[in-house]
FIVOKE-124524 format. One record per atom (N, C-alpha, C): residue in one letter; x, y, z negated. Coordinates in steps of 0.05 Angstrom, whole numbers, plus 5000, padded with zeros to 4 digits. Layout:
<recs>
AXYZ...
</recs>
This chain:
<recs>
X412283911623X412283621626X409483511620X408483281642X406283221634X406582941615X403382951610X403882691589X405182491604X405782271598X405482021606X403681811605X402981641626X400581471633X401181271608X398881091599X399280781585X400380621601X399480581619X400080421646X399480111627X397080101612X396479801607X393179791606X392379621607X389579581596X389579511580X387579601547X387179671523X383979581512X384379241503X382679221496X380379341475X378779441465X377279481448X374479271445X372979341420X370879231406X369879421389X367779491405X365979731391X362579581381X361279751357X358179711356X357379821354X354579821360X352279911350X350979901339X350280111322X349080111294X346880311293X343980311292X342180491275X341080451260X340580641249X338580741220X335680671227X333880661208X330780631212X329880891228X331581161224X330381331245X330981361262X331981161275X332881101305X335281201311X337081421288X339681511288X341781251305X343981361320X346281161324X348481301303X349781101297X352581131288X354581221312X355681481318X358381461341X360481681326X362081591333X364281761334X364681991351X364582271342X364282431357X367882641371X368082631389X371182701395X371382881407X374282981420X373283211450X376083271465X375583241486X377883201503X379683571499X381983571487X384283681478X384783911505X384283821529X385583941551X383684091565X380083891563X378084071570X376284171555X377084121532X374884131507X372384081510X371883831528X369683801526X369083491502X366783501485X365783381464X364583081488X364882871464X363182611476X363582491455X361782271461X360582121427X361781781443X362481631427X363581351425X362481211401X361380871409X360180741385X362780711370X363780691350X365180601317X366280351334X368880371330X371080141335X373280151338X374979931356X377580011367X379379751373X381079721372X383479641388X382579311381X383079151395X383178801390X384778741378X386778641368X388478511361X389478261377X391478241374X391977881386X391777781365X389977511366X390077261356X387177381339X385777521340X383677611332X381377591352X378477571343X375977551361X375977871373X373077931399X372678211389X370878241374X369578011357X368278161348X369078161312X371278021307X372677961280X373778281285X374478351309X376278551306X373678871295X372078851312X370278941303X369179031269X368878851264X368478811236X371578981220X373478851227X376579041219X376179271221X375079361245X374079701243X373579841229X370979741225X368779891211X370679871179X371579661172X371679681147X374979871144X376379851162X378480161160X377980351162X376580431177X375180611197X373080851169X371480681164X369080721145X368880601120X370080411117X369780281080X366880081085X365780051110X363879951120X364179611116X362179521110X361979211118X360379201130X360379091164X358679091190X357978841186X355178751191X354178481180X352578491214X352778221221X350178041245X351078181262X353778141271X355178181294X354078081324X353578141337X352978011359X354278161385X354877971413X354878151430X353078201449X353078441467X351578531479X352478541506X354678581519X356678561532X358978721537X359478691566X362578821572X363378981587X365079191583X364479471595X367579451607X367879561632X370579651638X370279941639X372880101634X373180441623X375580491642X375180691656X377780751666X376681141666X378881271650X378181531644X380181651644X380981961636X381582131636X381182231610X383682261588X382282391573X385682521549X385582871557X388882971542X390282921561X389382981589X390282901620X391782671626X391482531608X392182251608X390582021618X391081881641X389481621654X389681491627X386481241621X386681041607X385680831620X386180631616X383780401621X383880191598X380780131593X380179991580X378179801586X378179521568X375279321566X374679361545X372179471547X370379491522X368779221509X368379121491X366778941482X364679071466X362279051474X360679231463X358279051444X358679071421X355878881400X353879121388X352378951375X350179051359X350278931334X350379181313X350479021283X349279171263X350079091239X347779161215X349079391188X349479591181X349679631158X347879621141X348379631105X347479621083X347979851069X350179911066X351080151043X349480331047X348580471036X346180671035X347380971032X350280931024X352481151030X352381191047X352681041070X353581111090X350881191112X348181091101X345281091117X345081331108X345881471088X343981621077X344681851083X347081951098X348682161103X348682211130X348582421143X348082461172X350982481181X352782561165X355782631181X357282501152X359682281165X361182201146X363182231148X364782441162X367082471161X368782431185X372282631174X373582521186X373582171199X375382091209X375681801217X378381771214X379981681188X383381651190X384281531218X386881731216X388681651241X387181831261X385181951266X384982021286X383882301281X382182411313X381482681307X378082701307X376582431308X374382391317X372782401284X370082461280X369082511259X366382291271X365082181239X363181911251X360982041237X359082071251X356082171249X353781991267X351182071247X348781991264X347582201280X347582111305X347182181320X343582071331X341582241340X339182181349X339682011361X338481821381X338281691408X337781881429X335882031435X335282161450X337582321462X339082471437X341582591446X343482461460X344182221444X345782031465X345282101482X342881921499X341981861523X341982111539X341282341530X340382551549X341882821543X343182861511X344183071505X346683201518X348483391518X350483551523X352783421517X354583311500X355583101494X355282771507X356282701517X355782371539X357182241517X356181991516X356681761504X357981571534X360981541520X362681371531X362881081519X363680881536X364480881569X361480871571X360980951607X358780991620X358180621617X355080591612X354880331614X353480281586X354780381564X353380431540X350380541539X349880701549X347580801554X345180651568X345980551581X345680351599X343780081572X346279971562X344379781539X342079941516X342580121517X340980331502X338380321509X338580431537X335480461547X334080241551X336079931559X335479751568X333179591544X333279741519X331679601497X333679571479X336179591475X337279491457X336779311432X337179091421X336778921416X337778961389X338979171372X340879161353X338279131323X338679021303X337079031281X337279331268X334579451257X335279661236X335679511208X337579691192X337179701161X335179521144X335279411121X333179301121X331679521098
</recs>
């Protein structure tokens, strides 16, 4: 029996975050059916009656123990994928923001990510952009190269 589809569109609110050495923050995952690995910025689901980028902020701080500071957005991604042979589609809301905790700067790999199977590490830029692992949804990459605009650490 195969999976079954969502058959909805699935808002999300993801950010972007680096370090002074140009590290990103992503979530690193891997598709179950092809094993293949891809990296995603830190986020997740909208809420109703929530912003994306309040929701955002909710993330990080379930997600990571994180407080995401100077939220901004960057824009808006539609996702339509494949992934545990399962169709998804999604709208991505994609910002740029700030950590502080020095826990969390100061560590290259932080772990599991509760609830799920994805582990949150810094990741180079370069790798993003060009490495073996793709950074999803396509489009992300995209604001990356474009200059990205996100503040480092202070």
């Amino acid at each position: 029996m195969s999976p079954r589809p969502r058959r909805r569109v699935r808002a999300l609110s993801v950010a972007a975050v680096r370090r002074d050495d140009g590290a990103v923050l992503v979530q690193r995952g891997h598709d179950p059916v092809t094993g293949a690995f891809f990296h995603r910025l830190v986020g997740g689901g909208i809420e109703f009656g929530e912003s994306a980028a309040e929701a955002v902020v909710r993330e990080f701080d379930e997600e990571l123990g994180a407080r995401l500071q100077d939220v901004r957005l960057l824009g808006w991604l539609e996702n339509r994928f494949e992934l545990g042979g399962v169709p998804g589609h999604e709208v991505v809301a994609v910002h740029a923001g700030r950590l502080t905790q020095r826990r969390l700067l100061d560590r290259d790999d932080l772990g599991n990510i509760p609830g799920s199977t994805s582990t949150a590490c810094w990741v180079p830029v370069e790798l993003l952009l060009g490495g073996p692992a793709p950074l999803v949804p396509a489009g992300v990459a995209d604001l990356l190269r474009a200059g990205w605009p996100c503040p480092t650490p202070d």
